[in-house]
C-alpha positions in Angstrom: 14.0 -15.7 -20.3 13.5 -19.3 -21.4 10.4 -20.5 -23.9 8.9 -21.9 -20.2 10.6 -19.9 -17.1 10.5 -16.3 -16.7 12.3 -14.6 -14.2 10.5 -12.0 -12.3 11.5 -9.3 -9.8 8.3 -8.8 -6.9 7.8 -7.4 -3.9 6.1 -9.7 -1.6 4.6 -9.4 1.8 6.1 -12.0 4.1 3.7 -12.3 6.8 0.0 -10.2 6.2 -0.3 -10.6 10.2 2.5 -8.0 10.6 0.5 -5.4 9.0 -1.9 -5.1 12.1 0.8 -5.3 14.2 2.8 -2.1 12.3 -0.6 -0.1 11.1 -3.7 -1.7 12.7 -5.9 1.5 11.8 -4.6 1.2 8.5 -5.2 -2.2 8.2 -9.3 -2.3 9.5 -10.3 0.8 7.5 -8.6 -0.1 4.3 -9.7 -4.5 4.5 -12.8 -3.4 6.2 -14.2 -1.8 3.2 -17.1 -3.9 0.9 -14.5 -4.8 -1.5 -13.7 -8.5 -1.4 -9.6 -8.7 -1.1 -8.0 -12.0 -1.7 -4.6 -10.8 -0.5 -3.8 -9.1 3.1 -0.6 -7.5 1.9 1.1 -3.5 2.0 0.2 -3.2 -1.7 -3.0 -4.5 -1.9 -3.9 -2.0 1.4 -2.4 0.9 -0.1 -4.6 0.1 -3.3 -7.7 -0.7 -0.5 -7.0 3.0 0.8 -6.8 4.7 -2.4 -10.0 2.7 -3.8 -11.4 4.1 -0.5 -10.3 7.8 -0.7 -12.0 8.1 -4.1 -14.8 5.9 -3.7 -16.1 5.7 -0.1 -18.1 8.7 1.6 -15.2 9.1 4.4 -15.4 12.1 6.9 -14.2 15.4 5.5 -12.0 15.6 8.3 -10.1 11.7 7.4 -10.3 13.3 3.9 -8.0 16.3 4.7 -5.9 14.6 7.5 -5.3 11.1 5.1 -5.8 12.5 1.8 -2.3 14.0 0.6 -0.3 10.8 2.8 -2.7 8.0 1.0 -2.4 10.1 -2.5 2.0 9.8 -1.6 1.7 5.8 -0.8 -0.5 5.5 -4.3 2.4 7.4 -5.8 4.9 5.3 -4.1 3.2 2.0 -4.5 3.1 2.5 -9.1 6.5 3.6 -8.5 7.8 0.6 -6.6 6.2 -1.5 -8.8 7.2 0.4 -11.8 10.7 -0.7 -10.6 10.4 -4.3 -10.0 9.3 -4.0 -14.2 12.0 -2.3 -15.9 14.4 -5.2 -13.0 15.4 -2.4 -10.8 15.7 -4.3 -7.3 17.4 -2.0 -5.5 14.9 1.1 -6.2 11.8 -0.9 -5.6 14.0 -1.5 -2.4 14.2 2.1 -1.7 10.7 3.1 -2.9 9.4 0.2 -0.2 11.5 2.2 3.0 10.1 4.9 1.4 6.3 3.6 1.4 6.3 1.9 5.1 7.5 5.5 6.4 4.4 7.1 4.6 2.3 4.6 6.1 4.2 4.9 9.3 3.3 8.8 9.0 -0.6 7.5 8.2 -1.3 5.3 11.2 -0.1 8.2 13.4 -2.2 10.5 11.0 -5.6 8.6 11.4 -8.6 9.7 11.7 -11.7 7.7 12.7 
C-alpha cells in the first residue's frame, strides 16, 4: 500500500434488486425490521436477520424453523469477511457459494 491508496479486497452486492428476486421472504422480514439500513445488500440482510433472531420477539415456531440456518449465514457472513481481511479472494469466494445456498435453504425454510 501507498501513503494515499490502499488496496482492498470486498465483497459487493451488484444489484440490491436481485435479492427480492432470489429470497423475497428473506429480504421483507430482515429490511422490514425498525432498524434504519442504508444498504440493501446479502451482508447487510444476513446482519438484519441475525439483529432480528436475537432482538425481535419472532414466533417460536420462525425461531426453531430459521434459527440454526440464520445462526450458519452469521457464521458464514464473519468468515467471508474474515477472508477478504487476511486478502484471501478465492475463500471469501467460496464462503459467498456457500452463504447464498444457506440463504437459498432459508427462503424455502420460512416461516411467517
Amino acid at each position: 500500500m501507498g501513503k494515499a491508496l490502499q488496496i482492498r479486497v470486498t465483497a459487493v452486492t451488484w444489484n440490491e434488486d436481485l435479492l427480492e428476486k432470489l429470497w423475497p421472504r428473506l429480504t421483507e422480514l430482515a429490511f422490514s425490521v425498525p432498524i434504519k439500513h442504508e444498504k440493501h445488500g446479502v451482508l447487510e440482510m444476513v446482519r438484519a436477520l441475525h439483529d432480528g433472531l436475537q432482538f425481535l420477539p419472532w414466533s417460536e415456531a420462525r425461531r426453531k424453523a430459521m434459527g440454526p440456518g440464520i445462526e450458519e449465514a452469521a457464521r458464514l457472513k464473519q468468515a467471508l469477511e474474515n477472508a477478504l481481511a487476511d486478502w484471501q479472494p478465492r475463500e471469501a469466494n467460496i464462503l459467498s457459494d456457500k452463504l447464498e445456498d444457506v440463504l437459498d435453504t432459508l427462503e424455502k425454510a420460512f416461516v411467517a
